[in-house]
C-alpha positions as CSV (number, residue, x, y, z in Angstrom):
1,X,153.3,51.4,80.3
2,X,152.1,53.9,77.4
3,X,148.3,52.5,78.2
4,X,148.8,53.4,82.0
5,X,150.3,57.0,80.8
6,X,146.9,57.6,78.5
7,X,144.8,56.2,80.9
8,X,145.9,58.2,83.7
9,X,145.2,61.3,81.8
10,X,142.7,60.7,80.8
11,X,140.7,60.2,84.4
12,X,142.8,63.3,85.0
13,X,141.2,65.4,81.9
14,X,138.0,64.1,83.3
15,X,138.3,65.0,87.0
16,X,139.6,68.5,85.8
17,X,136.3,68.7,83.6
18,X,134.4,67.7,86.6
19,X,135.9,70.0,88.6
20,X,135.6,73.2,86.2
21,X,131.8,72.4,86.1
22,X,131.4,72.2,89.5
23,X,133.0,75.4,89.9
24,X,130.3,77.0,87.3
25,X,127.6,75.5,88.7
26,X,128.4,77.2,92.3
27,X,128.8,80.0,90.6
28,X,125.4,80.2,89.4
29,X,124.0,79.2,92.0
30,X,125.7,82.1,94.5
31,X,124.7,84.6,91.4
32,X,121.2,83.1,91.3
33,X,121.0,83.1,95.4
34,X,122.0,87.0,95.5
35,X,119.9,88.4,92.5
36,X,117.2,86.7,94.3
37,X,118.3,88.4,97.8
38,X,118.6,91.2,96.0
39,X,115.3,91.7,94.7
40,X,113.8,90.6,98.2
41,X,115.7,94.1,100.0
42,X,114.4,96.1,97.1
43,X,110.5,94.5,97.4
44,X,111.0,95.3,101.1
45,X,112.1,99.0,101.1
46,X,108.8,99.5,98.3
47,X,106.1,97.9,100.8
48,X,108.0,100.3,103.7
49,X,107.5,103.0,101.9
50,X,104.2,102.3,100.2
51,X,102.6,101.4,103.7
52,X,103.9,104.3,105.8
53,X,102.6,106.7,103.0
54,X,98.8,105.8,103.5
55,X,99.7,105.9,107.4
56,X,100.7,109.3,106.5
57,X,97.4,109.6,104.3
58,X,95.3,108.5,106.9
59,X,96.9,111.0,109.5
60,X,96.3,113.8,106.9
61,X,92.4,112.9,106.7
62,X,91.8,112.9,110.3
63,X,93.5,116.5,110.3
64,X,91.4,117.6,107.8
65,X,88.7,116.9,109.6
66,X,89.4,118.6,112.5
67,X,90.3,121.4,110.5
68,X,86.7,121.5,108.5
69,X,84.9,120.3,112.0
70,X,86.5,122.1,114.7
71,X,82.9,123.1,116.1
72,X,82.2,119.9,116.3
73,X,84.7,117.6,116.5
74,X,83.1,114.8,119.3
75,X,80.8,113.9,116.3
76,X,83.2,114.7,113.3
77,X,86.9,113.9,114.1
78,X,86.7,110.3,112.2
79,X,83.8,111.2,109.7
80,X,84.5,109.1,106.4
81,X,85.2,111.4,103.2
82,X,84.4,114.7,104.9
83,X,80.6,113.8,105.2
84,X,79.5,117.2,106.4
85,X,76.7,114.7,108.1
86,X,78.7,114.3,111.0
87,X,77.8,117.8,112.6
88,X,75.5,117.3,115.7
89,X,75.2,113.5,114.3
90,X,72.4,114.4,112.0
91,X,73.6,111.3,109.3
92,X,74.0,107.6,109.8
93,X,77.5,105.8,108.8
94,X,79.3,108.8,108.5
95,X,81.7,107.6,110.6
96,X,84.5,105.5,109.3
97,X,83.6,101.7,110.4
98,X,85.1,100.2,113.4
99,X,87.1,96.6,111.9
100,X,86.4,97.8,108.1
101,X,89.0,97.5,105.5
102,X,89.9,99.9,103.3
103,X,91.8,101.1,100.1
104,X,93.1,104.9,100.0
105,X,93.1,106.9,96.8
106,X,93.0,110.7,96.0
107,X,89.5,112.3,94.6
108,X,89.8,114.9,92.0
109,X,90.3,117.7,94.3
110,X,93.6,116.0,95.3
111,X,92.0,114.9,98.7
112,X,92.7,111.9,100.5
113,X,89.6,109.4,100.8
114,X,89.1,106.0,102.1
115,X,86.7,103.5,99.7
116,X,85.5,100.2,102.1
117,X,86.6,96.8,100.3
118,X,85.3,93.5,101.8
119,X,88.6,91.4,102.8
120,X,88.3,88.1,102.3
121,X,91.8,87.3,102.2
122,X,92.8,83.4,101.8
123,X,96.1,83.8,100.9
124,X,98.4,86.3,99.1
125,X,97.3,85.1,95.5
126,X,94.0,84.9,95.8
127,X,92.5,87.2,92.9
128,X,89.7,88.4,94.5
129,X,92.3,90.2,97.2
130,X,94.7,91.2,95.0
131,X,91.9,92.7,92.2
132,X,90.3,94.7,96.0
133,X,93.5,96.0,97.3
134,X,96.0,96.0,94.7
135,X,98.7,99.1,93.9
136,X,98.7,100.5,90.4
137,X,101.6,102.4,88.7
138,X,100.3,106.2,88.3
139,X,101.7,108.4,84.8
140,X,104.8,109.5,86.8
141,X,105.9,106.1,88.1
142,X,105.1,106.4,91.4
143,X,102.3,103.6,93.1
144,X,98.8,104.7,93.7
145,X,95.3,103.1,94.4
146,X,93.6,105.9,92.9
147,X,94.5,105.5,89.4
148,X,97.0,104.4,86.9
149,X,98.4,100.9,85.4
150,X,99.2,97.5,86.6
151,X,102.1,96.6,84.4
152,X,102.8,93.6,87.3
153,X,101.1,92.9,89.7
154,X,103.4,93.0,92.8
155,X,102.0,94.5,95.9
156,X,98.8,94.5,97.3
157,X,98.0,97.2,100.2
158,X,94.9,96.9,103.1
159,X,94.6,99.4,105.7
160,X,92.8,98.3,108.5
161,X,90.8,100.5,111.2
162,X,90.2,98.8,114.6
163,X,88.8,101.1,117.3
164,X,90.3,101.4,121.3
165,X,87.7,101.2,123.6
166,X,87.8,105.0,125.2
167,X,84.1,104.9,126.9
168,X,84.4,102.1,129.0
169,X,81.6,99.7,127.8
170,X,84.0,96.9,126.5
171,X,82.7,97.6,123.0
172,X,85.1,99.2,120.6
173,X,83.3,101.3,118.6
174,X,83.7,104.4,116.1
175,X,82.2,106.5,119.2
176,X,85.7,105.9,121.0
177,X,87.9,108.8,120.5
178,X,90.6,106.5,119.2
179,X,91.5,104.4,116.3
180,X,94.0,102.2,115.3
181,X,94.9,102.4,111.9
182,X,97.2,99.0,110.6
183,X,98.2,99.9,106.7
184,X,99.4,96.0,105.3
185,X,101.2,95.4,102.4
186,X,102.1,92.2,101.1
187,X,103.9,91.2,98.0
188,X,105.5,87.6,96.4
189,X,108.6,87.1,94.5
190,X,111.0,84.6,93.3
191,X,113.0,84.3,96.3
192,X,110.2,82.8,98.4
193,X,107.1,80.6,97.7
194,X,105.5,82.2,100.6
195,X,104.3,86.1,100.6
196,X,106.1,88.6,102.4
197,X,103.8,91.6,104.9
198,X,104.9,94.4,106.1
199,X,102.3,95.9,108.5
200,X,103.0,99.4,110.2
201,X,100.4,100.7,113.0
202,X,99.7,104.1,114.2
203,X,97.2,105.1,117.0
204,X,95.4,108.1,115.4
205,X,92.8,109.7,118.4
206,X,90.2,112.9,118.6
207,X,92.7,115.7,119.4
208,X,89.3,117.5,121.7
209,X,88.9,113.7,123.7
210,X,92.8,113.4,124.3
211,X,93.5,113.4,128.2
Protein backbone atom coordinates (compact mmCIF):
# COMPACT_ATOMS: atom_id res chain seq x y z
CA UNK A 1 0.00 0.00 0.00
CA UNK A 2 3.01 2.41 0.90
CA UNK A 3 4.50 1.57 -2.91
CA UNK A 4 0.99 2.69 -4.41
CA UNK A 5 1.14 5.96 -2.07
CA UNK A 6 4.90 6.81 -3.49
CA UNK A 7 4.05 5.91 -6.71
CA UNK A 8 1.08 7.91 -7.02
CA UNK A 9 3.03 10.94 -6.13
CA UNK A 10 5.26 10.63 -7.80
CA UNK A 11 3.30 10.58 -11.53
CA UNK A 12 1.64 13.45 -9.61
CA UNK A 13 5.03 15.51 -8.99
CA UNK A 14 5.67 14.70 -12.59
CA UNK A 15 2.31 15.85 -14.21
CA UNK A 16 2.67 19.00 -11.99
CA UNK A 17 6.24 19.48 -13.55
CA UNK A 18 4.77 18.93 -16.89
CA UNK A 19 2.26 21.20 -16.36
CA UNK A 20 4.42 24.21 -14.91
CA UNK A 21 6.60 23.90 -18.06
CA UNK A 22 3.95 24.00 -20.29
CA UNK A 23 2.65 26.93 -18.71
CA UNK A 24 6.38 28.69 -19.30
CA UNK A 25 6.65 27.64 -22.58
CA UNK A 26 3.13 29.46 -23.57
CA UNK A 27 4.39 32.12 -21.93
CA UNK A 28 7.18 32.62 -24.04
CA UNK A 29 5.81 32.00 -26.75
CA UNK A 30 2.75 34.84 -26.31
CA UNK A 31 5.87 37.22 -25.11
CA UNK A 32 7.85 36.16 -28.17
CA UNK A 33 4.56 36.49 -30.53
CA UNK A 34 3.87 40.20 -29.16
CA UNK A 35 7.49 41.61 -29.20
CA UNK A 36 7.48 40.39 -32.58
CA UNK A 37 3.93 42.22 -33.35
CA UNK A 38 5.25 44.81 -31.74
CA UNK A 39 8.12 45.64 -33.72
CA UNK A 40 6.01 44.94 -36.96
CA UNK A 41 3.46 48.27 -35.89
CA UNK A 42 6.56 50.27 -35.16
CA UNK A 43 8.42 49.18 -38.69
CA UNK A 44 5.01 50.10 -40.24
CA UNK A 45 4.41 53.69 -38.72
CA UNK A 46 8.53 54.37 -39.95
CA UNK A 47 7.90 53.34 -43.76
CA UNK A 48 4.47 55.60 -43.40
CA UNK A 49 6.22 58.23 -42.51
CA UNK A 50 9.40 57.87 -44.41
CA UNK A 51 7.34 57.40 -47.79
CA UNK A 52 4.89 60.30 -47.36
CA UNK A 53 7.89 62.58 -46.67
CA UNK A 54 9.52 62.20 -50.17
CA UNK A 55 5.78 62.50 -51.45
CA UNK A 56 6.01 65.68 -49.71
CA UNK A 57 9.53 66.24 -51.20
CA UNK A 58 8.56 65.53 -54.47
CA UNK A 59 5.53 68.04 -54.24
CA UNK A 60 7.94 70.63 -52.96
CA UNK A 61 10.27 70.21 -56.24
CA UNK A 62 7.54 70.56 -58.62
CA UNK A 63 6.64 73.93 -56.74
CA UNK A 64 9.85 75.15 -57.00
CA UNK A 65 9.80 74.82 -60.30
CA UNK A 66 6.97 76.60 -60.96
CA UNK A 67 8.11 79.16 -58.82
CA UNK A 68 11.74 79.60 -60.68
CA UNK A 69 9.85 78.83 -64.24
CA UNK A 70 6.70 80.63 -64.09
CA UNK A 71 7.45 82.14 -67.67
CA UNK A 72 7.70 79.13 -68.81
CA UNK A 73 6.20 76.50 -67.23
CA UNK A 74 4.75 74.17 -70.45
CA UNK A 75 8.46 73.36 -70.89
CA UNK A 76 9.65 73.62 -67.13
CA UNK A 77 7.02 72.42 -64.65
CA UNK A 78 8.80 68.73 -64.26
CA UNK A 79 12.47 69.87 -65.22
CA UNK A 80 14.83 67.43 -63.13
CA UNK A 81 17.14 69.39 -60.56
CA UNK A 82 16.09 72.88 -61.63
CA UNK A 83 17.93 72.48 -65.11
CA UNK A 84 17.49 76.09 -66.19
CA UNK A 85 17.62 74.05 -69.70
CA UNK A 86 14.02 73.61 -69.68
CA UNK A 87 13.18 77.35 -70.80
CA UNK A 88 11.79 77.26 -74.49
CA UNK A 89 13.21 73.51 -74.50
CA UNK A 90 16.67 74.59 -75.50
CA UNK A 91 18.30 71.12 -73.46
CA UNK A 92 17.65 67.48 -73.91
CA UNK A 93 16.69 65.17 -70.70
CA UNK A 94 15.93 67.94 -68.62
CA UNK A 95 12.82 66.57 -67.90
CA UNK A 96 12.39 64.11 -65.19
CA UNK A 97 12.08 60.49 -67.08
CA UNK A 98 8.74 58.98 -67.61
CA UNK A 99 8.95 55.06 -65.65
CA UNK A 100 12.46 56.15 -64.04
CA UNK A 101 13.27 55.37 -60.54
CA UNK A 102 14.61 57.44 -58.26
CA UNK A 103 16.25 58.20 -54.78
CA UNK A 104 15.57 61.79 -53.12
CA UNK A 105 18.25 63.52 -51.14
CA UNK A 106 18.93 67.22 -50.22
CA UNK A 107 21.98 69.17 -52.19
CA UNK A 108 24.05 71.56 -50.15
CA UNK A 109 21.75 74.41 -50.64
CA UNK A 110 19.18 72.39 -48.66
CA UNK A 111 17.17 71.71 -51.91
CA UNK A 112 15.33 68.79 -52.79
CA UNK A 113 16.77 66.77 -55.86
CA UNK A 114 16.00 63.51 -57.45
CA UNK A 115 19.35 61.18 -58.52
CA UNK A 116 18.03 58.17 -61.27
CA UNK A 117 18.96 54.61 -59.77
CA UNK A 118 18.41 51.62 -62.18
CA UNK A 119 15.82 49.21 -60.25
CA UNK A 120 16.45 45.88 -60.68
CA UNK A 121 14.60 44.62 -57.85
CA UNK A 122 14.45 40.68 -57.43
CA UNK A 123 13.41 40.59 -54.14
CA UNK A 124 13.68 42.69 -50.85
CA UNK A 125 17.29 41.35 -50.01
CA UNK A 126 18.78 41.56 -52.94
CA UNK A 127 22.11 43.89 -52.30
CA UNK A 128 22.20 45.45 -55.31
CA UNK A 129 18.54 47.18 -54.40
CA UNK A 130 19.08 47.73 -51.06
CA UNK A 131 22.86 49.27 -51.62
CA UNK A 132 20.61 51.77 -54.77
CA UNK A 133 17.74 52.69 -52.56
CA UNK A 134 18.52 52.21 -49.13
CA UNK A 135 17.75 54.90 -46.05
CA UNK A 136 20.65 56.06 -43.97
CA UNK A 137 20.48 57.50 -40.35
CA UNK A 138 21.46 61.43 -40.68
CA UNK A 139 23.64 63.18 -37.32
CA UNK A 140 20.26 63.98 -35.63
CA UNK A 141 18.57 60.53 -35.94
CA UNK A 142 16.27 61.18 -38.32
CA UNK A 143 16.39 58.92 -41.98
CA UNK A 144 17.79 60.49 -45.07
CA UNK A 145 19.05 59.39 -48.53
CA UNK A 146 21.30 62.26 -48.76
CA UNK A 147 23.71 61.53 -46.23
CA UNK A 148 24.47 59.87 -42.94
CA UNK A 149 25.01 56.14 -41.46
CA UNK A 150 23.61 52.77 -41.89
CA UNK A 151 23.91 51.43 -38.46
CA UNK A 152 21.10 48.48 -39.79
CA UNK A 153 20.05 48.24 -42.66
CA UNK A 154 16.18 48.24 -42.35
CA UNK A 155 14.33 50.09 -44.97
CA UNK A 156 14.83 50.56 -48.44
CA UNK A 157 12.82 53.55 -50.26
CA UNK A 158 12.11 53.80 -54.40
CA UNK A 159 10.04 56.57 -55.72
CA UNK A 160 8.73 55.90 -58.87
CA UNK A 161 7.46 58.45 -61.74
CA UNK A 162 4.91 57.11 -64.26
CA UNK A 163 3.47 59.76 -66.57
CA UNK A 164 -0.69 60.12 -67.43
CA UNK A 165 -1.23 60.37 -70.83
CA UNK A 166 -2.72 64.26 -71.15
CA UNK A 167 -2.12 64.73 -75.14
CA UNK A 168 -3.98 62.08 -76.40
CA UNK A 169 -1.45 59.98 -78.33
CA UNK A 170 -1.62 56.82 -76.09
CA UNK A 171 2.00 57.41 -75.21
CA UNK A 172 2.68 58.55 -71.65
CA UNK A 173 5.26 60.69 -71.80
CA UNK A 174 7.18 63.51 -69.73
CA UNK A 175 5.41 66.03 -72.29
CA UNK A 176 2.03 65.11 -70.47
CA UNK A 177 1.15 67.67 -67.99
CA UNK A 178 0.81 65.02 -65.26
CA UNK A 179 2.75 62.62 -63.35
CA UNK A 180 2.28 60.02 -61.07
CA UNK A 181 4.63 59.85 -58.39
CA UNK A 182 4.50 56.18 -56.23
CA UNK A 183 7.23 56.64 -53.25
CA UNK A 184 7.81 52.60 -51.98
CA UNK A 185 9.24 51.51 -49.07
CA UNK A 186 9.89 48.22 -48.09
CA UNK A 187 11.57 46.77 -44.99
CA UNK A 188 12.11 42.84 -43.35
CA UNK A 189 12.01 41.92 -39.79
CA UNK A 190 11.66 38.98 -37.54
CA UNK A 191 8.06 38.65 -37.50
CA UNK A 192 7.86 37.68 -41.19
CA UNK A 193 10.16 35.85 -43.72
CA UNK A 194 8.62 37.81 -46.37
CA UNK A 195 9.23 41.78 -46.79
CA UNK A 196 6.66 44.17 -45.99
CA UNK A 197 5.82 47.60 -48.75
CA UNK A 198 4.18 50.34 -48.13
CA UNK A 199 3.52 52.28 -51.30
CA UNK A 200 1.73 55.79 -51.18
CA UNK A 201 0.75 57.59 -54.69
CA UNK A 202 0.14 61.09 -55.41
CA UNK A 203 -0.94 62.67 -58.85
CA UNK A 204 1.35 65.68 -59.11
CA UNK A 205 0.28 67.82 -62.63
CA UNK A 206 1.47 71.36 -64.40
CA UNK A 207 -0.61 73.88 -62.42
CA UNK A 208 -0.71 76.17 -66.27
CA UNK A 209 -2.12 72.62 -68.10
CA UNK A 210 -4.74 71.86 -65.30
CA UNK A 211 -8.40 72.10 -66.78
Amino acid sequence: MKKNIKATSIVEALVIMLIVVMGIVGMYDIFSRSKALSVSTWNRIVAIQIAREWVEALTNIRNTNTLLFSADLENCWNTLNYDVNCISNTGTGTDIQNNTSFVVYKDIDNRWKLQEEISSWTGYRDSNYRNDFRVNFDWDGLYTQSWGTNFAPLFTREILINYEDTDGDMTPTSNDEKMNIASIVRWGDSSSSEPYEIRLDLLLSNWEGED
